[in-house]
C-alpha distance (Angstrom), angle and dihedral (degrees) to the residues before:
residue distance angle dihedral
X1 . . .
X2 3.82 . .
X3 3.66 119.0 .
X4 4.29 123.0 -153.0
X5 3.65 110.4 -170.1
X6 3.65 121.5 -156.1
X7 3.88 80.3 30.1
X8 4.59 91.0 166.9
X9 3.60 89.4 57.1
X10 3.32 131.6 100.6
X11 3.89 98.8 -110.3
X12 3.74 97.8 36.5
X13 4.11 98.0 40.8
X14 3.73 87.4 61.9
X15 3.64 93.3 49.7
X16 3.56 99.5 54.3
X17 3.78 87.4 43.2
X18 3.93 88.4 61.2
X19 3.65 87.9 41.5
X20 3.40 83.8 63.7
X21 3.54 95.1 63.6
X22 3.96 96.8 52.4
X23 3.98 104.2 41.4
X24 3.87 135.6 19.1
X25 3.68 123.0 -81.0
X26 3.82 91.2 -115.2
X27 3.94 91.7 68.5
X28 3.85 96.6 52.0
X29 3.93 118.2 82.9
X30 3.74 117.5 -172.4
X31 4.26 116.7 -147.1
X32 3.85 103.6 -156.3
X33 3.63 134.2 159.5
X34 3.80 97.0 -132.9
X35 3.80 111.8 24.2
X36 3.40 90.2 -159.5
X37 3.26 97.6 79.1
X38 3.96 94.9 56.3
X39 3.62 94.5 51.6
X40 3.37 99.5 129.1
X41 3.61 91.2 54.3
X42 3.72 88.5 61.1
X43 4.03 87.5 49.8
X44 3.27 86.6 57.5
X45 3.99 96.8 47.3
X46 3.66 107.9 -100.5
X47 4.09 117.3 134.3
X48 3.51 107.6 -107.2
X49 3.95 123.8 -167.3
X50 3.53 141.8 164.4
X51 3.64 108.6 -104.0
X52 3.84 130.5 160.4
X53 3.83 123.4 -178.1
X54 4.31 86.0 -154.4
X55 3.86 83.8 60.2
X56 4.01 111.5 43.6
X57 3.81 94.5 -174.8
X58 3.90 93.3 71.6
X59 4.19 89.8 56.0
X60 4.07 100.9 72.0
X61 4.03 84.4 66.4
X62 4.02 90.1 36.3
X63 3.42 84.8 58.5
X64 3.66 116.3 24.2
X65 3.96 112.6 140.0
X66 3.95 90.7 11.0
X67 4.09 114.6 158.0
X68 3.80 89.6 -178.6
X69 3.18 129.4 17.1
X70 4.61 118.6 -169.0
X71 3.69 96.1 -159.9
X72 3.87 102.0 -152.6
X73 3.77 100.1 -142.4
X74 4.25 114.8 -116.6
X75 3.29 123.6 -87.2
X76 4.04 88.2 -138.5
X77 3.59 120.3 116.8
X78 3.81 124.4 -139.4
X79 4.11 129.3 33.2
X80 3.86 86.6 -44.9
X81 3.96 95.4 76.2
X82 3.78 88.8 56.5
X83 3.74 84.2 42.2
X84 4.09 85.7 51.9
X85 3.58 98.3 39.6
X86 3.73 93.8 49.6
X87 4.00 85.9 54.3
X88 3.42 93.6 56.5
X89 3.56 94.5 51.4
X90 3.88 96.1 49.1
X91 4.18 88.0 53.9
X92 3.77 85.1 44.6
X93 3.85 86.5 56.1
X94 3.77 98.2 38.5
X95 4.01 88.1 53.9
X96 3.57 88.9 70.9
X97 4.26 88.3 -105.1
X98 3.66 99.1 176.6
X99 4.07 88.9 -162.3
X100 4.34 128.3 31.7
X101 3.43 125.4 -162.9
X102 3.88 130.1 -179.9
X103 3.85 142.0 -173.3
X104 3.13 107.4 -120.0
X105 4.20 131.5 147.5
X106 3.55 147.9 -108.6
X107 3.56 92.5 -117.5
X108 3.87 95.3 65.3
X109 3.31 113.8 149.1
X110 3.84 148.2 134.6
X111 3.78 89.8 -142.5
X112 3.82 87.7 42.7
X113 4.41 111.6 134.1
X114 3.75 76.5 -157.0
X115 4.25 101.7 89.9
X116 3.89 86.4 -155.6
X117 4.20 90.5 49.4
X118 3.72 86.1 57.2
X119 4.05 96.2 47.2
X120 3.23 90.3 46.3
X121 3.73 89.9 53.6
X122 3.69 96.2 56.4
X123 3.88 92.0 50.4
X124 3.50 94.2 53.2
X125 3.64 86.8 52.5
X126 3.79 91.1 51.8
X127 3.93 93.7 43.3
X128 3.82 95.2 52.3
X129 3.86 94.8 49.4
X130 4.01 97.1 58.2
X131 3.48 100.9 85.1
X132 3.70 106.2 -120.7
X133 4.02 128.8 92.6
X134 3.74 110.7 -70.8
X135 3.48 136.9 178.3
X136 3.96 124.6 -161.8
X137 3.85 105.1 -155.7
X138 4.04 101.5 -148.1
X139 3.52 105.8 -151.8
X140 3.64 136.4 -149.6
X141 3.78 121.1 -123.5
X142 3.64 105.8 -77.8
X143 3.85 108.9 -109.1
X144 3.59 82.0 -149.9
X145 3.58 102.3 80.7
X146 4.01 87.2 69.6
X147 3.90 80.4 76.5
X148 3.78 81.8 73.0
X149 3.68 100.4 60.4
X150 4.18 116.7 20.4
X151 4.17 89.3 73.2
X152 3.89 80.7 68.1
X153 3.33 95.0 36.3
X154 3.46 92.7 59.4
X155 3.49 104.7 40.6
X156 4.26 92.2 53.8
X157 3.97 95.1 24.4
X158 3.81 92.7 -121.6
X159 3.51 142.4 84.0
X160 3.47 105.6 -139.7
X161 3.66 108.0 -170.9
X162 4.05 135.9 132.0
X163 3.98 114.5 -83.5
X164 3.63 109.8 -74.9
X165 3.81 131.5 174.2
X166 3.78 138.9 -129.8
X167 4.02 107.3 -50.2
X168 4.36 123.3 -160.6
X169 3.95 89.9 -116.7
X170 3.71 100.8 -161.5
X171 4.18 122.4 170.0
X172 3.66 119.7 -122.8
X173 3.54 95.6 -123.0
X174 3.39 92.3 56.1
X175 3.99 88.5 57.7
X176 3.36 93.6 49.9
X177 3.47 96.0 60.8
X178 3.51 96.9 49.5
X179 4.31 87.9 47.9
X180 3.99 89.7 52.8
X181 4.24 89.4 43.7
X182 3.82 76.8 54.7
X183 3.65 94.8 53.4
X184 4.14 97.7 38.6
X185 3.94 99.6 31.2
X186 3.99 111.0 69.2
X187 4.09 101.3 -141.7
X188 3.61 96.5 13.5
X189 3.64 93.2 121.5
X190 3.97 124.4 -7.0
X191 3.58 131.1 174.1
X192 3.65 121.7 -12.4
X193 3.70 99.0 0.0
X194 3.88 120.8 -151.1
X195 3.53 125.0 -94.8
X196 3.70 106.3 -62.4
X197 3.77 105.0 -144.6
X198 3.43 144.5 135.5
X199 3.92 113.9 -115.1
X200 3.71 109.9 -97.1
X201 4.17 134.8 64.3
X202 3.93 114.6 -137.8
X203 3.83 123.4 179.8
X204 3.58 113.8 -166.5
X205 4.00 100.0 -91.9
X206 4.05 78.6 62.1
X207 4.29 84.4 53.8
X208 3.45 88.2 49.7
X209 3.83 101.2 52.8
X210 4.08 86.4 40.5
X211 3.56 90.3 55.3
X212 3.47 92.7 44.7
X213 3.70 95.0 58.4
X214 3.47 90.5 43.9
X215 4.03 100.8 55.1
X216 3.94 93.9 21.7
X217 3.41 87.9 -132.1
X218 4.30 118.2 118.9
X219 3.85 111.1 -100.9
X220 3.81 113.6 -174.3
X221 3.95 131.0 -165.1
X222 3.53 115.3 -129.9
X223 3.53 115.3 -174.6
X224 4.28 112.7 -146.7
X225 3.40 127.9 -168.4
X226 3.47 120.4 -107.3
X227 3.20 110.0 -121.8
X228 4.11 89.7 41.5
X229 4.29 82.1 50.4
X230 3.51 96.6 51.2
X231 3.90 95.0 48.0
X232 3.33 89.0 52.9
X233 3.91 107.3 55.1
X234 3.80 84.9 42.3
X235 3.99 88.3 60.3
X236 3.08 85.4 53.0
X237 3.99 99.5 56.4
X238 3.96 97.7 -89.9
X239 4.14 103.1 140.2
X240 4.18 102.3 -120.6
X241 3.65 90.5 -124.5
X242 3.73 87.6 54.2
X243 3.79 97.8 47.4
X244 4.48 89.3 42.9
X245 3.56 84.7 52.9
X246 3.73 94.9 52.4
X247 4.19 91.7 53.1
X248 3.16 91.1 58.5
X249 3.50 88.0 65.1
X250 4.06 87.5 51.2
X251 4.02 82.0 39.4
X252 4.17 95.2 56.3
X253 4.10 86.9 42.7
X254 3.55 107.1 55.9
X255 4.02 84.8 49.1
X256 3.26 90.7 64.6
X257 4.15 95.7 -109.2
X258 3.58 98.8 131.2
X259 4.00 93.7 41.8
X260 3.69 97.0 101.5
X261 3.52 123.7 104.1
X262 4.07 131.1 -177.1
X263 4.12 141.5 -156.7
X264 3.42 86.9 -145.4
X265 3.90 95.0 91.3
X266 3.67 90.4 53.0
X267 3.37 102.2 34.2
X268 4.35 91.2 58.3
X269 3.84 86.5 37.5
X270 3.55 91.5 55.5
X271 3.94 93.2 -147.2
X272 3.72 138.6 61.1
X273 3.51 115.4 -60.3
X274 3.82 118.5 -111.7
X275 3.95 112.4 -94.0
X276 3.81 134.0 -123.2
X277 4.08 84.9 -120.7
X278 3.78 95.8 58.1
X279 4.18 93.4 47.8
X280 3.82 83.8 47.7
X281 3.61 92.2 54.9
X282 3.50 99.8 53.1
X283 3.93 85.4 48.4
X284 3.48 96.8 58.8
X285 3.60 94.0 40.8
X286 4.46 91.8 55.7
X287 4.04 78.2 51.6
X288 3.55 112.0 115.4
């Protein structure tokens, strides 16, 4: 029995979907907080239980009879999601799970200026000291989080962000891949995996120019300070402790912390890792 936490959200739906592919419905248990909303996982055969890291009571059923369990890491911000993450893994371990695995990134770190890098850290820590077989599945920079920025960009022609630095942009489906070769493939990836990334580093004046070329339109990079940046997205209705957590993304870039790229990605994928230009494509062709 494999367990996927977290298995409605984006991350963790697309795993189990791939799991899908590589072992029968029967052995897959989803951990959700609203089963509901994986119904048609449990049409299709999968376990699905309630399970909520915020509430450890509800994970002994979530997991009951689990030989793995890929603990898709919270998407809480602060202390708590280590806090979360760690609970997760202690139920995991208390089921009897033989094997652990978690999402964690490239960027972990206790000295990380990226919150997450630092949370991350500290599970990592927790995971590798509880005496069964672990992996900690070190993420690339979701590509992803592009989606949050080129619908501006292309309605004013500029991203207008703080200074960043060269980020690991890595696709999602490429992760899941590798996190379901994890499951499926004994020794494809144990312990604290290498950076998972595809090959090439992009700050956001390389965005730019790639989404110029893709729409034909002129993109430009305009660098804002941060205090300036931050001002304005909370004028316009950003929570501060939203927009402070987002520079420290722009913080932990332009120091170089998400400059790291890896073969390892490619190398277990046996192919070419999917490029920064292809997720931008299919961004700008969901825009409006």
């Amino acid at each position: 029995m494999i367990i996927v936490t977290g298995a409605s959200g984006r991350l963790g739906a697309q795993i189990v979907e791939k799991l899908l592919d590589h072992v029968p419905a029967g052995t897959v248990g989803a951990s959700v907080r609203d089963p509901d909303k994986a119904a048609a996982l449990a049409a299709r055969g999968v376990r699905v239980r309630a399970g909520d890291f915020t509430d450890p009571s509800t994970l002994e059923h979530a997991f009951e009879g689990a030989d793995q369990v890929l603990v898709v890491s919270a998407s809480i911000r602060g202390p708590q999601a280590a806090g979360a993450n760690v609970a997760a893994i202690d139920a995991a371990v208390r089921a009897g799970a033989s094997r652990v695995l978690y999402t964690s990134h490239q960027a972990a770190s206790p000295d990380s200026l990226f919150d997450p890098g630092r949370q991350h850290a500290s599970t990592e820590r927790h995971l590798a000291g509880q005496g069964v077989a672990f992996t900690a599945l070190r993420h690339g920079f979701y590509t992803s989080t592009l989606e949050h920025y080129v619908p501006a960009a292309l309605r004013t022609g500029e991203f207008r962000l703080p200074e960043d630095g060269p980020f690991s942009w890595t696709a999602h489906a490429d992760l899941v891949e590798a996190d379901v070769l994890s499951l499926t493939r004994p020794g494809a990836l144990d312990g604290l995996t290498p950076p998972l990334t595809a090959p090439d580093l992009l700050d956001f004046a390389d965005v730019a120019r790639v989404l110029g070329e893709i729409t034909g339109r002129d993109v430009k990079r305009v660098v804002v300070d941060d205090e300036e940046w931050k001002e304005t997205v909370v004028a316009q209705g950003m929570p501060a402790a939203a927009a402070e957590f987002t520079l420290g993304m722009f913080r932990a870039a332009r120091a170089g912390q998400f400059a790291v790229t890896d073969p390892a990605l490619e190398n277990l994928l046996g192919r070419p890792a999917i490029s920064v230009r292809a997720v931008l494509e299919d961004v700008v062709r969901l825009q409006p």
